[in-house]
N, C-alpha and C positions, 0 to 999 in steps of 0.2 A: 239434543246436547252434543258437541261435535267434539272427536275423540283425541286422545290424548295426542294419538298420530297427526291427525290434521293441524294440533296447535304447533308441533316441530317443524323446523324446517328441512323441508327438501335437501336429501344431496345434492341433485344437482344446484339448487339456489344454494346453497354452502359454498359446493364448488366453483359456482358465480360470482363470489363473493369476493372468495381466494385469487380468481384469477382476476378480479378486479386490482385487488391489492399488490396484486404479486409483479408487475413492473415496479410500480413506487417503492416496494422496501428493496428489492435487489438494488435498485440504485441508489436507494440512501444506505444499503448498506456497503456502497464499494463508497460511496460519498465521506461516510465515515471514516473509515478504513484512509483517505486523504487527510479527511481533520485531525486523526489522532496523531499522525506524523507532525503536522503543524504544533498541536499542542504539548508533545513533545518536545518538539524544539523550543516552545517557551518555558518549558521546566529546566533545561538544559542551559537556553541562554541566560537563564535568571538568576542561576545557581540555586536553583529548587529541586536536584533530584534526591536530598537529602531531607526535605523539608517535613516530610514524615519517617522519621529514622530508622523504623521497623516494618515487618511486612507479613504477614498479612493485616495486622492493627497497623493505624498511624504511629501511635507509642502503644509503650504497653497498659495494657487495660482498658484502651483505648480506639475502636476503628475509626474514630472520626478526629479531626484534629481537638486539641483543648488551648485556652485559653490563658495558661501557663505556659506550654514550649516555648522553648528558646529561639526555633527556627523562625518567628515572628510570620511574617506574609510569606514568605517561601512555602507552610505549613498548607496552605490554602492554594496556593498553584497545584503541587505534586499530590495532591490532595484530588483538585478538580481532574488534573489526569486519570487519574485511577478510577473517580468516577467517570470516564466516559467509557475507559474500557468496559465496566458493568454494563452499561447502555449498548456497546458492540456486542459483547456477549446476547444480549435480549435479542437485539435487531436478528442477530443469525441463527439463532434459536426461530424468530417466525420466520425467517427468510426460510428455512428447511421445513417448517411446517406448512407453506403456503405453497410448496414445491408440492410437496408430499399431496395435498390435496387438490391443487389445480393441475399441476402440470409434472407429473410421475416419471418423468422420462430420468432414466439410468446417469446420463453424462451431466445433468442436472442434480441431482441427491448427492451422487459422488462431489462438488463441486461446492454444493452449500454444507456438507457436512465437515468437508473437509475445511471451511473457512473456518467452519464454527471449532472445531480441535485445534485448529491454529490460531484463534483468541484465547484460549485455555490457554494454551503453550505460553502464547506471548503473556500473559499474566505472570505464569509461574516465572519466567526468565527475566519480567519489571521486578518479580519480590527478590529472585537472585543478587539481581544488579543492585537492590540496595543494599541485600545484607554482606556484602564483597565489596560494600561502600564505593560503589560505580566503577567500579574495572571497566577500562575502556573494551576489551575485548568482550565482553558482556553488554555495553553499550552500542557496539559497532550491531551484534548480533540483534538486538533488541529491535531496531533499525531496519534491517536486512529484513529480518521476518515480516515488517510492517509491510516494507516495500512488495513482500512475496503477497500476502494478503491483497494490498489493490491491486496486484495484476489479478490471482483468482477471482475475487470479487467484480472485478472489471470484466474478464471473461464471461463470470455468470450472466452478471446483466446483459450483456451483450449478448450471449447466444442462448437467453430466456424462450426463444420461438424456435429454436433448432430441434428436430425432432434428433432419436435415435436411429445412430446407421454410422456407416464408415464415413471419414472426410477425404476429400479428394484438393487439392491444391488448384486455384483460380490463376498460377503465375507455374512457368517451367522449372524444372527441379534445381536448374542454375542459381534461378531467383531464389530459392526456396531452399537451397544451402545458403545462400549470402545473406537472407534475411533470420535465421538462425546463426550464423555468425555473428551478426552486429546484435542478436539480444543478448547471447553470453557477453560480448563486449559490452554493452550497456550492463552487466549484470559486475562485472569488472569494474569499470568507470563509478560504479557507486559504490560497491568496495573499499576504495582507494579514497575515496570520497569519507570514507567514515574514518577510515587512519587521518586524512591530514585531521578533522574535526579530535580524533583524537591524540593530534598530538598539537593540537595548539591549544591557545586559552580558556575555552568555552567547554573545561571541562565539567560540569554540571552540578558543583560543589562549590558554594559558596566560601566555604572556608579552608577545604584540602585538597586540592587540583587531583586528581585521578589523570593521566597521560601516558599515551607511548613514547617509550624511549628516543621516536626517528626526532630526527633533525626535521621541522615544520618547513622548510624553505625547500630543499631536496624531496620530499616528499609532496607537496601541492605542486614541484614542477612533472613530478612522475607523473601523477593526477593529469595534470593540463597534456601531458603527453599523449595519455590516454585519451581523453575527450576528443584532441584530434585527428585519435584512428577512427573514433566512433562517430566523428560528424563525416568525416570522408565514406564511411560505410554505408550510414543516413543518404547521403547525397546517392552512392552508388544504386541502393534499395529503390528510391524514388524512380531515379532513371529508369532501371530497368522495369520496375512494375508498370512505369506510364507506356515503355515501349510493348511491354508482352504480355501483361494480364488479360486476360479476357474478357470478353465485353459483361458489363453488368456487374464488373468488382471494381469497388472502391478502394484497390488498395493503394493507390499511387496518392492519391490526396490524403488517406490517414498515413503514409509516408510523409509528406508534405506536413502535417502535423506533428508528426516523430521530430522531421529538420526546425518548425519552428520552435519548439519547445527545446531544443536542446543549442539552436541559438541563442534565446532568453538566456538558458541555464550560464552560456558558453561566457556573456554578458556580465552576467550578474557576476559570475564565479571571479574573471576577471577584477571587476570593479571591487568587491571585497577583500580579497587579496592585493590591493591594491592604496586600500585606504583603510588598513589596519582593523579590517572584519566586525566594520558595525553591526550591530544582533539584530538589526533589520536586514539586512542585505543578508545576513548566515539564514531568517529563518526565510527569508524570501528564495532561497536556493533549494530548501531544503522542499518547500511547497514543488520547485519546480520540479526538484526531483520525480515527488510521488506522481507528479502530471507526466512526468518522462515515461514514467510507468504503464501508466492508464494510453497513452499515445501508443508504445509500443504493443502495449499488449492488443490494442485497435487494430495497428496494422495488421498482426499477425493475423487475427480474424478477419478481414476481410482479406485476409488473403486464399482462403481456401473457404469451403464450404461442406456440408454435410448431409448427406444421403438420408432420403425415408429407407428404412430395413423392409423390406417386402416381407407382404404376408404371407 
C-alpha cells in the first residue's frame, strides 16, 4: 500500500509547477495593471464614477448594484471597475506566492509584495474618491498610482530571471543621468496630463462635474509644452544609448519604443484637443499613456543589468 508521502507531491514538482506559472501571471499581472487604467477611463468618460454612490457597498445594504438605483447603466460600469480591481488584488496575491515558491530571490518579493500593498492602497483611495464625490485631486492621484503600478509590475516581469546582486549600468553614467531625467519628466508630462483631464469636461460625474479651477486652454498648452521637453529627451536617450551602450543591450531600441509610443501619444493628444475631446480619442491616450509606462520602465531595464552575489 504506498504511503501517504508518496501520494503528495514533491517540492521540487510544486516548485516546477510554480515556475511554470510564474512568467504567465507576472505578465498578466502588469497586463492588468494596463486594462484597469483603460477601464477607468471608461467610468470616467461615461460619467460612471458615481454609479455606485458609496464605498465600500455599491449603495447601502448593498455590495452589488440593485435594480432600483437611479444611477441606471452607470451602476454597472463603476460596478465592473471595482470588480477588476478584486481580480488585481488575487492575481498579486499569486504572483507573490509563485515568487515565494519558484523563484525566492529578495529584488523579486520586494517587488511583488510591494504591487500587492499598492492594490490595497489603490482600492482604499477609488472608496475615497467617491465618498469626496470625485475631487479631481483624488482622481489625478488614483491615476498616478495606477501608472506607479505598471511600471513596478512591468519591471517585475521583466527582470523575473535576474538573480540577486548589485546592478551595474550597460550605458555611461552621462546616459544614465539623462535617462533618469527624462523619467521624472515623463513622470511630470502625466501629471499635467491629469490636471488638464481635470480641468476640462470629462469629469467623471454624470450629473455634478467635479474640476479644477485652471483655465483648460492654458493649462493643455503647459502639458504640450512639457511633452516637447520630454520627446526632445526621448530623442536624446536613443541617441546616445545607440552610440554607447555596450554590446548585448538593448537599450537603444526599447528607447526607440519610449520615441514611438510617445509620438502616438504626441498625435492623439493633438487630434483631441483639437476636435473637442471625443471619449475615444481621451481613452485612446489614456491607454497610451500606461504603454508610455511600460516602454519607459523597458528601457530603464535594459539599460543596466545585475550581478550573481557570490557565494
Amino acid at each position: 500500500m504506498p504511503s501517504a508521502t508518496l501520494d503528495r507531491p514533491t517540492r521540487p514538482a510544486e516548485e516546477g509547477r510554480a515556475a511554470r506559472w510564474l512568467a504567465p501571471v507576472l505578465w498578466l499581472n502588469a497586463a492588468l495593471q494596463v486594462i484597469i487604467i483603460v477601464t477607468g477611463g471608461i467610468v470616467r468618460l461615461s460619467g460612471s464614477g458615481l454609479g455606485c454612490p458609496t464605498w465600500p457597498q455599491c449603495v447601502p445594504g448593498s455590495y452589488t448594484p440593485v435594480a432600483q438605483q437611479a444611477q441606471g447603466f452607470h451602476k454597472y460600469i463603476e460596478f465592473g471597475n471595482r470588480t477588476l480591481t478584486g481580480v488585481l488584488l488575487i492575481v498579486a496575491v499569486a504572483a507573490l506566492v509563485l515568487i515565494l515558491k519558484a523563484a525566492p530571490r529578495r529584488h523579486l518579493i520586494v517587488k511583488a509584495a510591494l504591487v500587492l500593498a499598492v492594490v490595497v492602497l489603490q482600492a482604499v483611495i477609488g472608496g475615497i474618491t467617491v465618498l469626496v464625490g470625485l475631487h479631481p485631486i483624488t482622481v489625478a492621484a488614483h491615476f498616478l498610482l495606477s501608472g506607479a503600478l505598471v511600471g513596478i509590475a512591468t519591471n517585475l516581469y521583466l527582470t523575473r530571471d535576474e538573480p540577486d546582486g548589485a546592478k551595474h549600468w550597460l550605458v555611461p553614467p552621462l546616459v544614465r543621468s539623462l535617462s533618469l531625467v527624462t523619467c521624472v519628466a515623463g513622470a511630470v508630462v502625466l501629471t499635467l496630463g491629469t490636471v488638464v483631464t481635470g480641468s476640462g469636461p470629462h469629469s467623471g460625474d454624470a450629473v455634478t462635474p467635479a474640476r479644477f479651477g485652471f483655465d483648460p486652454r492654458t493649462i493643455s498648452w503647459l502639458h504640450a509644452d512639457a511633452v516637447m521637453l520630454f520627446i526632445g529627451l526621448v530623442v536624446a536617450c536613443w541617441i546616445a544609448a545607440r552610440l554607447t551602450a555596450t554590446a548585448g543591450s538593448s537599450a537603444a531600441s526599447a528607447w526607440a519604443g519610449v520615441l514611438l509610443v510617445t509620438l502616438a501619444q504626441g498625435v492623439v493628444g493633438y487630434t483631441q484637443y483639437l476636435t473637442s475631446l471625443p471619449w475615444l480619442l481621451v481613452l485612446t491616450h489614456m491607454l497610451l499613456a500606461a504603454l508610455l509606462v511600460v516602454t519607459l520602465t523597458r528601457a530603464m531595464v535594459a539599460s543596466r543589468a545585475r550581478a550573481a552575489t557570490s557565494a
